[in-house]
Structures are given as C-alpha cells and as structure tokens.
C-alpha positions as CSV (number, residue, x, y, z in Angstrom):
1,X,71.5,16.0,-19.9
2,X,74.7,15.6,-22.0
3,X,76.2,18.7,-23.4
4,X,77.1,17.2,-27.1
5,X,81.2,15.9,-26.8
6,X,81.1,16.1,-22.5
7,X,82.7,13.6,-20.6
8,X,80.6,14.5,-17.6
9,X,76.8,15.1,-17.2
10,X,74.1,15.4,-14.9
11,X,71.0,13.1,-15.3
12,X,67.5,14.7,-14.1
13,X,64.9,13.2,-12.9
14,X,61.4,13.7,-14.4
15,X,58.2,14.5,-12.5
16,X,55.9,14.8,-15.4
17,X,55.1,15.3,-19.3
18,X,53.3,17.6,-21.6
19,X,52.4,16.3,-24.9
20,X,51.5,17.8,-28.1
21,X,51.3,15.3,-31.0
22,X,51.5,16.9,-34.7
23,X,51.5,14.7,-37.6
24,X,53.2,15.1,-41.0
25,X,53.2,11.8,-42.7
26,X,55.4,9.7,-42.5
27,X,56.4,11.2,-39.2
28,X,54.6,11.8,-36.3
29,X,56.6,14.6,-33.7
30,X,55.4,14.5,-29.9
31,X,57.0,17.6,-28.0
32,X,57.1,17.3,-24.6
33,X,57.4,19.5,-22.1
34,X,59.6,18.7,-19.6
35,X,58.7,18.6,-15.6
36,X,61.4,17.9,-12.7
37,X,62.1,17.7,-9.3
38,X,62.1,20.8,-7.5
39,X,65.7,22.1,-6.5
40,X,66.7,20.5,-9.4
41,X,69.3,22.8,-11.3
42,X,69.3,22.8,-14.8
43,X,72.6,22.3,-17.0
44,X,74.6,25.8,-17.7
45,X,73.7,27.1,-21.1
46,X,70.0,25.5,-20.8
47,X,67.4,27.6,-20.0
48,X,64.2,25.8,-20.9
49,X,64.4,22.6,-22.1
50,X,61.8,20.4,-23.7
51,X,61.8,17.2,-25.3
52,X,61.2,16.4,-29.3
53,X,60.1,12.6,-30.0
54,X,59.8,11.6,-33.8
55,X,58.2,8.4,-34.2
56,X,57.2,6.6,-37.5
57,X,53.7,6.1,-38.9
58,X,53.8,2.9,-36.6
59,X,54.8,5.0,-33.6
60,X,57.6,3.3,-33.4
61,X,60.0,5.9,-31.6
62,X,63.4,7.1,-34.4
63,X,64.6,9.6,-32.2
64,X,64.9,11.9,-29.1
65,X,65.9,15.5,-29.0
66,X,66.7,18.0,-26.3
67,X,65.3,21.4,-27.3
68,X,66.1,25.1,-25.6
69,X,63.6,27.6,-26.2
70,X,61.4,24.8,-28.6
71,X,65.1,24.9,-30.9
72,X,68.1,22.4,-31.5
73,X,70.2,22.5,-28.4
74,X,73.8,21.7,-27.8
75,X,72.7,18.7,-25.4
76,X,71.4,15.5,-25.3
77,X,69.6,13.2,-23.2
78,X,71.0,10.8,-20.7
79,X,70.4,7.1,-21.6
80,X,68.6,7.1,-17.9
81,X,66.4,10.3,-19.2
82,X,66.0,8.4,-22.8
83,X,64.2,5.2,-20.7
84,X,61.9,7.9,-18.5
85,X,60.8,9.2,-21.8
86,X,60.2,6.3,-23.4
87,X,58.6,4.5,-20.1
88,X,55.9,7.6,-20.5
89,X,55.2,7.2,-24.5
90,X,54.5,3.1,-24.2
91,X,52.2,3.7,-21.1
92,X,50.5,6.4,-22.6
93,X,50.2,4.7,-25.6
94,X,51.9,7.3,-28.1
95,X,54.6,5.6,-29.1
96,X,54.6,1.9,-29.6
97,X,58.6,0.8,-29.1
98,X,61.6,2.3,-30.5
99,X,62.7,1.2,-34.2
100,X,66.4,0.7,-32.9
101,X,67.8,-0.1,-29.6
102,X,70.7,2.7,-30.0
103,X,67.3,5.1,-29.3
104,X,68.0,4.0,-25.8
C-alpha cells in the first residue's frame, strides 16, 4: 500500500476477500475485507485496512479505495494489489471490467 505522495511502498499480498455489496443507483459499492499472509506487517499509520470498490450499474469497476477503520485513509493501493482485487471481482462475477485502464 502507498501512503498518498510516497516514493516508497510495500505491496501485500492477499490471501482472501470479504464482500458486502450495497447498491445506491447508479453505483454499486463492494467493501471488502482484506485477508493476508501471515507475518505480513501492515504499513505504519494503518491499523485495519479494508478495500472500497465502486462500480457502475454495469459493474464496470470506477474506482478502488483503501479504508482504515471502514474511513478514507491516507493510502492507496499498489497497482500489483489493484490487479489482485480486480482478478477476485471478474472471477466472482461482481464486477465486470474496469471503465478506465488508469483503475489499474
């Protein structure tokens, strides 16, 4: 995860997603909570991070958020944890691409 204006981050590998899906037209949000490697140690000033998808009424993935505590965090996702993320939604089936390639 990137703290926001960091040169230098650490990318984490994911084990496993939670979903919760909750509609409000025209936008469809899919929190996810986050699972990792053991020993894995987190970013300093993160203490539990989840994951905020918003996709369209298509699914079509707009954007991906890193929240602390289920709010707006300081950080952002690797473009490696972006493509883990996104791997999960199209083989699940809750999202159905991403609307722009700078999602990725």
């Amino acid at each position: 995860m990137i703290p926001y204006g960091a040169s230098v981050w650490q990318e984490i590998r994911f084990t496993g997603f939670t979903p919760t899906v909750e509609e409000r037209p025209p936008w469809i949000d899919i929190y996810l909570k986050l699972e990792w490697e053991e020993g894995t140690v987190l970013p300093e000033g993160l203490s539990d991070p989840s994951g905020l998808v918003i996709c369209n009424s298509d699914r079509m993935i707009v954007q991906i958020i890193v929240l602390d505590e289920g709010c707006d965090s300081e950080f952002q996702f690797t473009p490696g944890e972006k493509d883990q993320i996104i791997r999960y939604l199209l083989e699940t089936g809750l999202a159905s691409g991403c609307i722009e390639e700078s999602v990725r």
